[in-house]
C-alpha positions in Angstrom: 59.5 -63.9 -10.2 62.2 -63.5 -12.8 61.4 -62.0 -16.0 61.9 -65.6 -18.3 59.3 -67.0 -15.7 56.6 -64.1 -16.6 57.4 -65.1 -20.3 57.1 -68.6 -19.7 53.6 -67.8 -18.0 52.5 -65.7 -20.2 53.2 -68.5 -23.7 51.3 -70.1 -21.8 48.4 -67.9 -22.0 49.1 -67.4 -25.7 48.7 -71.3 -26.0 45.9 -71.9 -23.6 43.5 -68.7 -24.7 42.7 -69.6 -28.3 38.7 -69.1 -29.2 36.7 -71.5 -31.0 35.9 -69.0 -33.3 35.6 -64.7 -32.9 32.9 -62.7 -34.9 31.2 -59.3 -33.9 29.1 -61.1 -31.0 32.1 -62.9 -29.6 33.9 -59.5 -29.6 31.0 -57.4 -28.3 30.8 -60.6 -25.5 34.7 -59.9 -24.2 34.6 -56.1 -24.9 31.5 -55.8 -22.7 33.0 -58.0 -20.1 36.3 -55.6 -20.0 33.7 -52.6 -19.9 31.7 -53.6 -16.9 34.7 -54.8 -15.1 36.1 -51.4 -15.6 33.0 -49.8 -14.4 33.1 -51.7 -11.2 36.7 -51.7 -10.0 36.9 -47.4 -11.6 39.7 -48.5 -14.4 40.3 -45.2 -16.5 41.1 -47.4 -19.5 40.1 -47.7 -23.0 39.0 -51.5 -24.4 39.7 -51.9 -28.8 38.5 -55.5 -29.7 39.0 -55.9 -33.6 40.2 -58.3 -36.5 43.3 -57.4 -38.4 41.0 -55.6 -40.8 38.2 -53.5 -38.6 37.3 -52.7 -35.3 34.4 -54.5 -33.7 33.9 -53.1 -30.2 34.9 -49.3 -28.6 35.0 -48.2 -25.1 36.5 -45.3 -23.5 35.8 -45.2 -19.4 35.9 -42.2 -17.5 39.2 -41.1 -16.6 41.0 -42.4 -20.4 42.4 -39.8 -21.8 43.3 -38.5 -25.5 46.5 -40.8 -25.5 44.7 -43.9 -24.7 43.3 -44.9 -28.0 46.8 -43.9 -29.8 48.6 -46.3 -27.5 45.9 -49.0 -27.7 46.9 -48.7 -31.9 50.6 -49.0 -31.3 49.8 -52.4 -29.2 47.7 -53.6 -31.7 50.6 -53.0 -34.2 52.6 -54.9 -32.5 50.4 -58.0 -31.9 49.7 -58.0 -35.3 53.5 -58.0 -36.7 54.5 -60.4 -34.0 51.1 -62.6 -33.3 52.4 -62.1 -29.7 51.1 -60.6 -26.4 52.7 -56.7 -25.7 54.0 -57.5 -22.8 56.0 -60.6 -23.9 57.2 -58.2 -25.7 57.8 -55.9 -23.5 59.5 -58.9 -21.5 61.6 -60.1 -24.2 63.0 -56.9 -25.2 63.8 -54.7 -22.2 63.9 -51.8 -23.5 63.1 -49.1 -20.9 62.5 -46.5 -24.4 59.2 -48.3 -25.4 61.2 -48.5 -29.0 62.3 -51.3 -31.0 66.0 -52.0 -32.5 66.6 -49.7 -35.0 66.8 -52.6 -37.1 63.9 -53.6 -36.9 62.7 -50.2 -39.0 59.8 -49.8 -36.3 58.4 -46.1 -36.1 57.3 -45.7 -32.7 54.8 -43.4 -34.1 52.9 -46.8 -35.0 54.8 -49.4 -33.0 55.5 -49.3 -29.1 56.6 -51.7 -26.6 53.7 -51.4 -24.5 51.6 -54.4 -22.3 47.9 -54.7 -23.0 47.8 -56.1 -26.5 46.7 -60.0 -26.6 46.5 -61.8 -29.6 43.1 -63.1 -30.5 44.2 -66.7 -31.4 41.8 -69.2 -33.9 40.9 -69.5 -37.4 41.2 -66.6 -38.5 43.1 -63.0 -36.4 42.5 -60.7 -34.1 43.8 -58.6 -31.2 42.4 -57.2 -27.5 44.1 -54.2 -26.3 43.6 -52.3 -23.7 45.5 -49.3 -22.2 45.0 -47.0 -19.4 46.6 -48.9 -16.4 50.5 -49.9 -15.8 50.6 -52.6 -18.5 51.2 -55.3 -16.7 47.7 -54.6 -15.2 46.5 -53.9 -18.6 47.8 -57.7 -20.1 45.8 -58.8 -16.6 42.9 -57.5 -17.9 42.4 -58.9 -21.2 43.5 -62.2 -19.9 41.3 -62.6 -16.9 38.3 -61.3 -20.2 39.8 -64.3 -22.2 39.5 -66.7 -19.2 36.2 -66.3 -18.3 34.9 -66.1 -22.1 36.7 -69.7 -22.3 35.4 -70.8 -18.7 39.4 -71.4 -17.8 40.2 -70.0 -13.8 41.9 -66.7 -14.0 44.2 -67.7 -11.3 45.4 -71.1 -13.6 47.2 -68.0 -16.0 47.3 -65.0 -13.8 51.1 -63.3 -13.5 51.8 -63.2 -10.1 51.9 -59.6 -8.3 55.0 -57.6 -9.7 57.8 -57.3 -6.7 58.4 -54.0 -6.1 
């Protein structure tokens, strides 16, 4: 599958994953769901549910590591300047560095072109990232979280396995 057809997929996710509404319980809700589904399939990953403003749910799995959460802070970054998944991003830029354009006067210290950030789309902001995995298992991951939270089939939105 071509790149454009990923994106295309994935604006759909954007477009079909929006919650009726995201608090602390909500968060907790989709945070735990990542967690246990980490737990259960060994996923050394790290899972940062927040608004724009504050984090709402933490959890490190065994086998993160010290990078993790910094990577997990650069996605969010990036969802939050762009309102768009990381690895549309990632997509739409191709840029094998993990920068942006210099004109775009993103540090990478704070911004990286990363998957596993996901918009959290309703009245109101907020972002899923996770990180550990190859990113486009990381995007998997919050998506198949956002599909079952919203009762949607996984496999309606899921990327299709990444041709080698």
């Amino acid at each position: 599958m071509a790149a454009a057809d990923d994106i295309a997929l994935i604006k759909k996710q954007e477009a079909r994953l929006v919650l009726p509404a995201f608090d602390e319980a909500v968060a907790f809700e989709i945070g735990s769901a990542i967690r246990d589904r980490a737990l259960k399939e060994d996923l050394p990953i790290i899972v940062d549910v927040r608004t724009f403003d504050r984090p709402l749910f933490y959890a490190a799995m065994p086998g993160s590591n010290a990078s993790n959460p910094d990577w997990a802070r650069r996605k969010i970054n990036v969802v939050k300047r762009f309102l768009r998944s990381t690895y549309r991003m990632v997509l739409e830029q191709q840029r094998p560095d993990r920068t942006f354009k210099v004109g775009e006067g993103l540090d990478i210290a704070d911004y990286v072109l990363a998957g596993g950030g996901f918009p959290v789309t309703l009245k109101g902001a907020g972002v899923i990232a996770v990180s550990g995995l190859p990113e486009r298992q990381d995007h998997g991951v919050v998506v198949d979280a956002l599909c079952a939270h919203l009762g949607i089939d996984a496999k309606e939105l899921a990327l299709p396995p990444e041709e080698k």
